[in-house]
C-alpha positions in Angstrom: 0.0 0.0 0.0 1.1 3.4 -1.2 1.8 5.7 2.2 2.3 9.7 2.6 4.8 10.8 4.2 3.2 13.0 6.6 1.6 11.2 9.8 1.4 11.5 13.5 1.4 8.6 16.2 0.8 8.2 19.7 1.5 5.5 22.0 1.8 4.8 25.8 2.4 1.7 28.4 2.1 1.8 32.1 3.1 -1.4 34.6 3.7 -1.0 38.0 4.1 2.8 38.4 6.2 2.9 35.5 4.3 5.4 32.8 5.9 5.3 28.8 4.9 7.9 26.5 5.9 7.9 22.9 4.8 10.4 19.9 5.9 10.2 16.5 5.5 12.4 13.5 6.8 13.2 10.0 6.8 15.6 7.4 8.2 15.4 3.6 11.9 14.5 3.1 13.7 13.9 0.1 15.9 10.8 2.4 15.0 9.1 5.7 16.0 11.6 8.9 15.1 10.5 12.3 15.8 12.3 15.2 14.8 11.5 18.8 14.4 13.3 21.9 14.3 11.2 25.5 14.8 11.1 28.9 18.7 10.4 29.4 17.6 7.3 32.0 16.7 5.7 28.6 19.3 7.4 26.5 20.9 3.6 26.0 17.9 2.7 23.9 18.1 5.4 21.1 19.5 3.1 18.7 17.2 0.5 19.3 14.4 2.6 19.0 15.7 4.5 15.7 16.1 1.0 14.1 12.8 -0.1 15.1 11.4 3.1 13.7 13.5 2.7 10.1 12.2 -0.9 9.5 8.6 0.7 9.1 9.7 4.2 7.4 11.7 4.2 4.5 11.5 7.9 3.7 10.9 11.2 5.4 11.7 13.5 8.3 10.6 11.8 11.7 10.8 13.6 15.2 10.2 11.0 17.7 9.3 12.3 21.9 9.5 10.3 24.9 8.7 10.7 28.4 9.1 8.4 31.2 7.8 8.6 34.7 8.9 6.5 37.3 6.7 6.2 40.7 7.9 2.5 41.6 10.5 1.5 44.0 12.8 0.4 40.7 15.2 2.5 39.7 15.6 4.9 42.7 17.8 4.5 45.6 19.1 7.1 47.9 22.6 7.0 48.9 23.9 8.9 52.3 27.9 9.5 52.1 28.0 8.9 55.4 31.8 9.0 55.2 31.5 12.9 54.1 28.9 13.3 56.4 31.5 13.1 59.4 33.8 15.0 58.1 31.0 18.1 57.3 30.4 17.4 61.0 34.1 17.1 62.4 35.1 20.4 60.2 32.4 22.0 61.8 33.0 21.6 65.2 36.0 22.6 64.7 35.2 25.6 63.0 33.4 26.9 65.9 35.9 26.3 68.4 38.3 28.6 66.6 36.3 31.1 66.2 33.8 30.7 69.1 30.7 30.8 66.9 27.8 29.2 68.1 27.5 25.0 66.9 24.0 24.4 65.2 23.5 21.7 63.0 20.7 19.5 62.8 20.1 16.2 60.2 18.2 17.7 57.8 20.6 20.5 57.2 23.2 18.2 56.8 21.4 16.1 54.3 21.4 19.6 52.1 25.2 19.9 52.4 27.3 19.1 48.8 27.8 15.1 48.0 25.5 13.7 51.2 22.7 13.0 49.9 22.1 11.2 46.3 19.6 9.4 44.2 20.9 6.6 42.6 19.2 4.7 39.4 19.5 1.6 39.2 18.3 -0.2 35.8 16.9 -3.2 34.7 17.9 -2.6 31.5 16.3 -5.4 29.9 12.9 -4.7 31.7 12.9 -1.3 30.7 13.7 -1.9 27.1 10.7 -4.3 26.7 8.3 -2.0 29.0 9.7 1.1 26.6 9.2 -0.9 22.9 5.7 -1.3 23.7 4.6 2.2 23.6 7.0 3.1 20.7 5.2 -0.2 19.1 1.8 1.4 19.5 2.9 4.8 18.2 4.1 3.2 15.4 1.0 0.9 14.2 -0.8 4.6 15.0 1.9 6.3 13.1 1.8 4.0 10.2 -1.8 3.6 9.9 -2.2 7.4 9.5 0.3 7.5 6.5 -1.6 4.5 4.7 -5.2 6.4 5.2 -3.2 10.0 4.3 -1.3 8.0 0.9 -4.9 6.2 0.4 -6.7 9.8 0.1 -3.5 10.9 -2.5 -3.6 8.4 -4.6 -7.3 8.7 -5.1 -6.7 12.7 -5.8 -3.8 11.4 -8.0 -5.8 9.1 -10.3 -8.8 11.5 -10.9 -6.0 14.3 -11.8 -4.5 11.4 -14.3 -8.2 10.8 -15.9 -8.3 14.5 -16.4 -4.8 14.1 -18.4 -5.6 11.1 -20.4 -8.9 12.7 -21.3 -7.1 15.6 -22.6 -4.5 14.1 -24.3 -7.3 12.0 -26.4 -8.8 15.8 -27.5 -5.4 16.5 -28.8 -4.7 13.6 -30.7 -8.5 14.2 -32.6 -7.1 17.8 -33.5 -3.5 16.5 -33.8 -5.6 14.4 -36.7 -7.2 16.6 -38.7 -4.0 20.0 -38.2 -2.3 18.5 -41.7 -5.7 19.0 -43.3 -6.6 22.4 -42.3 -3.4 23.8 -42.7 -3.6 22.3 -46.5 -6.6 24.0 -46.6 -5.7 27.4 -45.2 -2.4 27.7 -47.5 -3.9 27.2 -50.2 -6.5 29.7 -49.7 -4.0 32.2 -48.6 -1.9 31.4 -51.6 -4.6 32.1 -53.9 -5.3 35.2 -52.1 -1.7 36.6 -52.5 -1.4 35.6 -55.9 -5.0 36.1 -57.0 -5.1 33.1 -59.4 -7.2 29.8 -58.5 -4.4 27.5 -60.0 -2.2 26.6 -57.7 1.5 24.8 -57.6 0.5 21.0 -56.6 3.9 20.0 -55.8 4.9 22.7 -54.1 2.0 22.8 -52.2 2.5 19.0 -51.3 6.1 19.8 -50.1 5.2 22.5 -47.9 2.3 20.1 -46.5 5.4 17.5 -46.1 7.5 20.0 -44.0 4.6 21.0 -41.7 3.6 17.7 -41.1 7.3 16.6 -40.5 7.9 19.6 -38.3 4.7 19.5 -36.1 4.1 15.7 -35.6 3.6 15.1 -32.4 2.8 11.0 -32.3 6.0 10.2 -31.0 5.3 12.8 -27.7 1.7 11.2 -27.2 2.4 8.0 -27.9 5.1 8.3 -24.8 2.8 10.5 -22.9 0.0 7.4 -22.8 2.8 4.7 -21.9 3.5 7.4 -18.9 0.2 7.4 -18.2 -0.5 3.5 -18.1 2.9 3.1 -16.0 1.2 6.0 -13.6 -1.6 3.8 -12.6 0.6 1.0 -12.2 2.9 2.0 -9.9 -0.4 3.8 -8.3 -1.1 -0.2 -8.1 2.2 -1.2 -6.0 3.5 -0.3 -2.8 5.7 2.4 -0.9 8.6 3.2 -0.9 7.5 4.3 -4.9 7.7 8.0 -4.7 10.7 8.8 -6.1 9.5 6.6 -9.2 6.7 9.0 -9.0 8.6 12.3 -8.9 10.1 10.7 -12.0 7.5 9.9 -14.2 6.0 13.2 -13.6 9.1 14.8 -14.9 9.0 12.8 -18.1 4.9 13.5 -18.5 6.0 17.3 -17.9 8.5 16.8 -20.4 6.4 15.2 -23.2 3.8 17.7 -22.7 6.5 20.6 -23.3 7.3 19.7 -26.6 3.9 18.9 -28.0 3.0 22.5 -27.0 6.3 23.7 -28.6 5.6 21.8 -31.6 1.9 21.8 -32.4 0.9 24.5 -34.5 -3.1 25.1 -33.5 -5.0 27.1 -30.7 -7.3 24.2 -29.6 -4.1 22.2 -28.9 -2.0 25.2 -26.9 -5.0 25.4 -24.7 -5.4 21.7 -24.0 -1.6 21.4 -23.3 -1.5 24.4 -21.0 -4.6 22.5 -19.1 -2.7 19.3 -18.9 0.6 21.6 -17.5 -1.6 22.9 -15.1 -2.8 19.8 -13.6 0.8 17.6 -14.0 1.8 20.2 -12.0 -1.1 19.7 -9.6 0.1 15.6 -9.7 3.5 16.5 -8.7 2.7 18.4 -5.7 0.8 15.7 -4.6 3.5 13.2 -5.5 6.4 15.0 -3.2 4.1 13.8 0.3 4.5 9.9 -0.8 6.7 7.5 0.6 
């Protein structure tokens, strides 16, 4: 299934006190960019989580937030340097008796002093690690489904916009038909006008009709444009990653189109191929938010 590349996902996981939060979202990107911002207690797992992230995103720039709360006994110990402690203490006392202050010190302002008191973490790596994958897990079947829907509605836009070209391009091959004849037609009216006679040079005639034709044939460019067309709808058949084929093909259709309006030499067809610029254009905007 074809997938944009714009999407948004969220997922969480709580056990014992424990809270995961993971969000994920991405806009267009010519290459794959991930970036990821997290608590440092579960800086270890970037990686992880950046490789579990590229084996469902191929393409696009993705800013992935997690949080973490921790309200269990795991991971937090408090640690007394009782060692320091004594010495605060022993300094203190000291302190006084030089200088004949008064000695106040009580336990709790001792606990505030530099180094005494400190909160230890200590990690059950592989606990946390499973705990933390199943909220980036959820994010990511959230994430994911959102591009599918979002690349769903595109390609739906996408093929109407196609129908629109391939019903165009049939009007200009009908005119494309019948230019030769008319311009037969008009030259040699005109050149009976100029030269006021009603005989007029056959051969000459016929070779100017041979350099027009020659010069404003444009079967090879529609003939190409239609093959663009039927390979449109069937890459609009296959699967992400597929845009950059996309972004390609819409180059060459933009390209085809180009030189039928540089080459045909009739109103009705200018119009048509500034109508079918108009909406390739319109394809390719679409084209840059796929996978």
């Amino acid at each position: 299934m074809i997938k944009s590349m714009t999407g948004f996902g969220r997922g969480k996981y709580e056990k014992d006190g424990r809270n995961y939060s993971c969000e994920i979202k991405s806009v267009n990107h010519k290459y794959s960019d991930v970036s990821i911002r997290m608590p440092r207690f579960l800086s270890g797992f970037e990686d992880s989580v950046r490789k579990r992230v590229l084996k469902s995103i191929s393409r696009g720039k993705i800013d992935v937030f997690i949080s973490f709360e921790n309200y269990s006994e795991m991971g937090n110990k408090i640690h007394f340097n009782t060692g320091l402690a004594k010495e605060y203490v022993k300094g203190l006392q000291e302190l006084a008796q030089e200088t004949g202050l008064e000695y106040k010190l009580n336990l709790m302002e001792l606990a505030k002093l530099p180094e005494i008191l400190k909160l230890q973490e200590e990690e059950n790596e592989d606990l946390l690690e499973t705990e933390l994958m199943m909220a980036v897990d959820e994010a990511l079947q959230n994430f994911v489904q959102m591009r599918k829907n979002e690349g769903k509605e595109l390609i739906q836009d996408m093929q109407k916009r196609i129908q629109f070209v391939e019903k165009k391009l049939t009007e200009i091959e009908q005119y494309a038909k019948n230019m030769v004849q008319d311009y037969k037609q008009k030259l040699e009216a005109r050149i009976k006008e100029l030269l006021d006679t009603e005989v007029v040079d056959e051969n000459r005639l016929a070779q100017e009709i041979v350099f027009f034709s020659d010069k404003s044939s444009i079967e090879e460019e529609v003939t190409r444009l239609k093959s663009h067309i039927h390979q449109f709808q069937d890459f609009a058949k296959g699967a992400s990653p597929i845009g950059k084929k996309f972004d390609f093909l819409i180059q060459e259709m933009n390209r085809e189109v180009n030189t039928i309006g540089s080459k045909a030499n009739c109103l009705e067809i200018t119009n048509r191929v500034i109508e079918l610029k108009n909406e390739i254009e319109n394809i390719r905007e679409q084209v840059q938010n796929i996978e």
